[in-house]
PAKE-814561 format. One line per 3 residues: their letters; for each residue x, y, z of N, C-alpha, C. Coordinates in nm, 2 decimals. Layout:
N
a> X/Y/Z/X/Y/Z/X/Y/Z ~ ...
***
This chain:
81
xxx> 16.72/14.72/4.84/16.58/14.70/4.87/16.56/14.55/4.91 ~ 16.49/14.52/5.04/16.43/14.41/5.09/16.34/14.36/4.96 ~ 16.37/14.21/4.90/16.25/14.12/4.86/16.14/14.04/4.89
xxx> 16.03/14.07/4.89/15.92/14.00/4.95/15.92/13.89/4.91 ~ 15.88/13.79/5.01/15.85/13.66/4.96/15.67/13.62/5.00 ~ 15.65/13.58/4.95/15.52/13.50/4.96/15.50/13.32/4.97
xxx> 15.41/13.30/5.08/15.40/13.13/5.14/15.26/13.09/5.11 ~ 15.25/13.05/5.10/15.11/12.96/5.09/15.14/12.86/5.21 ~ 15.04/12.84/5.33/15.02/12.77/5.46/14.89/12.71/5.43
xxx> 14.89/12.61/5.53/14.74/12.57/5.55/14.79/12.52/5.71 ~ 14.68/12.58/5.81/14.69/12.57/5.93/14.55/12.51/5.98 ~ 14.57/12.44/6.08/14.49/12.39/6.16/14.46/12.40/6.28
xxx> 14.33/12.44/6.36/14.32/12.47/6.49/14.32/12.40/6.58 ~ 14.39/12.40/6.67/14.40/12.27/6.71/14.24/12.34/6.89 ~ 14.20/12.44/6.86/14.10/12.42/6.97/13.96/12.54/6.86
xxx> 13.86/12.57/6.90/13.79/12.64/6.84/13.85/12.78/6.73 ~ 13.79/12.84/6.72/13.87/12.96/6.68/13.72/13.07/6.59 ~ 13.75/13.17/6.66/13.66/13.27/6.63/13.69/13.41/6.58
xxx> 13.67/13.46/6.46/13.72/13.56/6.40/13.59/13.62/6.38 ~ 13.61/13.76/6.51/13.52/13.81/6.49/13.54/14.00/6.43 ~ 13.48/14.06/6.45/13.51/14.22/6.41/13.55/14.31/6.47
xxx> 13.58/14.24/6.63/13.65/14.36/6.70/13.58/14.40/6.82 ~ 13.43/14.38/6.81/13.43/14.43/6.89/13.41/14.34/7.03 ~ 13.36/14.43/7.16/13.42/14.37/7.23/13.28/14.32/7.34
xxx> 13.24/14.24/7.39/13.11/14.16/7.49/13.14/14.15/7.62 ~ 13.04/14.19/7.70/13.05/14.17/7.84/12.96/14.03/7.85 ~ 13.02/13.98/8.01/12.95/13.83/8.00/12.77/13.86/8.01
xxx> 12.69/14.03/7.98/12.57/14.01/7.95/12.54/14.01/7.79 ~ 12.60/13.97/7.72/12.60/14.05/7.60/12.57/13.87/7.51 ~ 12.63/13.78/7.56/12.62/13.63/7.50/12.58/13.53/7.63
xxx> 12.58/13.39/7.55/12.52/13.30/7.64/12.68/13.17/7.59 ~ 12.71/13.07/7.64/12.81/13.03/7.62/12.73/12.85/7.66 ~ 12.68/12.77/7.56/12.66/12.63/7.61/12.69/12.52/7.49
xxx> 12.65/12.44/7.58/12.72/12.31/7.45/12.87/12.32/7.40 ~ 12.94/12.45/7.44/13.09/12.49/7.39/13.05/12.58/7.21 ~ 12.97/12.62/7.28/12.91/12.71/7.13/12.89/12.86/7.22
xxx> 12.90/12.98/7.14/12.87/13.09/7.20/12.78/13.15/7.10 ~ 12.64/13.18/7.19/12.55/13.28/7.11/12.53/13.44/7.13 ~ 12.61/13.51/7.07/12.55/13.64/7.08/12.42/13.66/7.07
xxx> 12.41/13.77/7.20/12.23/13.79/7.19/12.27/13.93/7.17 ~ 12.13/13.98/7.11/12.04/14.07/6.97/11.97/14.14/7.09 ~ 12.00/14.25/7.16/11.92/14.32/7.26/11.78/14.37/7.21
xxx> 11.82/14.39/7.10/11.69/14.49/7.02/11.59/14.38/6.93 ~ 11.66/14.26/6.91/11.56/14.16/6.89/11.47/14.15/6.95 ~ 11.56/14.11/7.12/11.51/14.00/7.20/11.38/14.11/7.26
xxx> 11.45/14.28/7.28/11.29/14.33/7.30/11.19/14.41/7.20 ~ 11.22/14.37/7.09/11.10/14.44/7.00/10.97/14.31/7.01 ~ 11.03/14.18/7.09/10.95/14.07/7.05/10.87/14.09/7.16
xxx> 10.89/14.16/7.30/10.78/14.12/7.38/10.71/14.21/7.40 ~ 10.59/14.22/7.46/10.44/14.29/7.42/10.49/14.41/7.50 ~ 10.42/14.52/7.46/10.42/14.66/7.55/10.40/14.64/7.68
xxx> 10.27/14.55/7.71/10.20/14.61/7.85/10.28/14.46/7.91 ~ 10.35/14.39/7.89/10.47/14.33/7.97/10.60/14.36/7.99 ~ 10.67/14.52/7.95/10.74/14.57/7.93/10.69/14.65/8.07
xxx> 10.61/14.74/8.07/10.55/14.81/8.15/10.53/14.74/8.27 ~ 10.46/14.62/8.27/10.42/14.51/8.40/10.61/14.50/8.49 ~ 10.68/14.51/8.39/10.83/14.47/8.45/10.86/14.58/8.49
xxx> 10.87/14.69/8.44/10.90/14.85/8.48/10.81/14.87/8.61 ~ 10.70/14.83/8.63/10.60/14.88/8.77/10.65/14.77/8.88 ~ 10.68/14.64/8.84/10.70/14.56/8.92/10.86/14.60/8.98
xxx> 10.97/14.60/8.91/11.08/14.71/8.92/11.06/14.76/9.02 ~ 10.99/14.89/9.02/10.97/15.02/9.09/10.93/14.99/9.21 ~ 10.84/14.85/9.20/10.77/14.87/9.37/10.90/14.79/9.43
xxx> 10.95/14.70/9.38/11.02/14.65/9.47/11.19/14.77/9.51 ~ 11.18/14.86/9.41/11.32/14.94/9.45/11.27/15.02/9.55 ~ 11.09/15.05/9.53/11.04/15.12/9.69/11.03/15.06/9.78
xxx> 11.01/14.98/9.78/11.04/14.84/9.92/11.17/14.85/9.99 ~ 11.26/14.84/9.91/11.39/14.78/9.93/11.42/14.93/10.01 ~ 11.40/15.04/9.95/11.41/15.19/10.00/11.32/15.19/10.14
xxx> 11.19/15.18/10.13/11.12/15.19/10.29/11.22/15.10/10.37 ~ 11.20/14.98/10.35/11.29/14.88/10.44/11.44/14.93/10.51 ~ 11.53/14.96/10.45/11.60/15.04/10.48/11.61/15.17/10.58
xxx> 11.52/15.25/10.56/11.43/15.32/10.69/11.33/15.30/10.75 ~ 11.33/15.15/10.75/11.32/15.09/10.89/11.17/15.10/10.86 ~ 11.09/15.11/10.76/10.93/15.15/10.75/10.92/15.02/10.67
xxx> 10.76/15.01/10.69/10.68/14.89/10.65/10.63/14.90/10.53 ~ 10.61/14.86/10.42/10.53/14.91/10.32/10.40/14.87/10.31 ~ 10.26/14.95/10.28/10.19/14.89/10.32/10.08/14.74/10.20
xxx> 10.04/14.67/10.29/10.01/14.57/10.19/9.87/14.57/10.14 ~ 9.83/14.54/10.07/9.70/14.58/9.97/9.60/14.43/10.02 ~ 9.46/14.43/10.10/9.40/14.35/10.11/9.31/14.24/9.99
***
């Protein structure tokens, strides 16, 4: 039978070092400045902003994906005086 041995180390990093839990971020998922990385909180960042500015982005969205859609067939959208 193999005997285990046991070390006691003390190591040093010689550049940052991040022990996280595995999982895994797309470059929308964090922000990376100062040489610091912040994960961002999706459900934070939107429980904080108001309803009817959630909506104002959703309609604003939509007209411009109809725009982008008429334009493409060659049609004008029409403009509101």
């Amino acid at each position: 039978m193999i005997e285990k041995e046991s070390y006691k180390l003390s190591i040093q990093g010689l550049s940052p070092l991040y022990i996280g839990s595995g999982d895994t971020y797309s470059q929308l998922d964090y922000i990376s400045t100062e040489g610091k990385i912040h994960i961002l909180d999706f459900n934070k960042i939107l429980s904080s902003i108001p309803e009817e500015v959630i909506d104002d982005l959703k309609q604003t969205t939509l007209n411009k994906h109809t725009i982008r859609l008429l334009e493409k067939k060659h049609l004008k959208p029409h403009k509101e005086a």
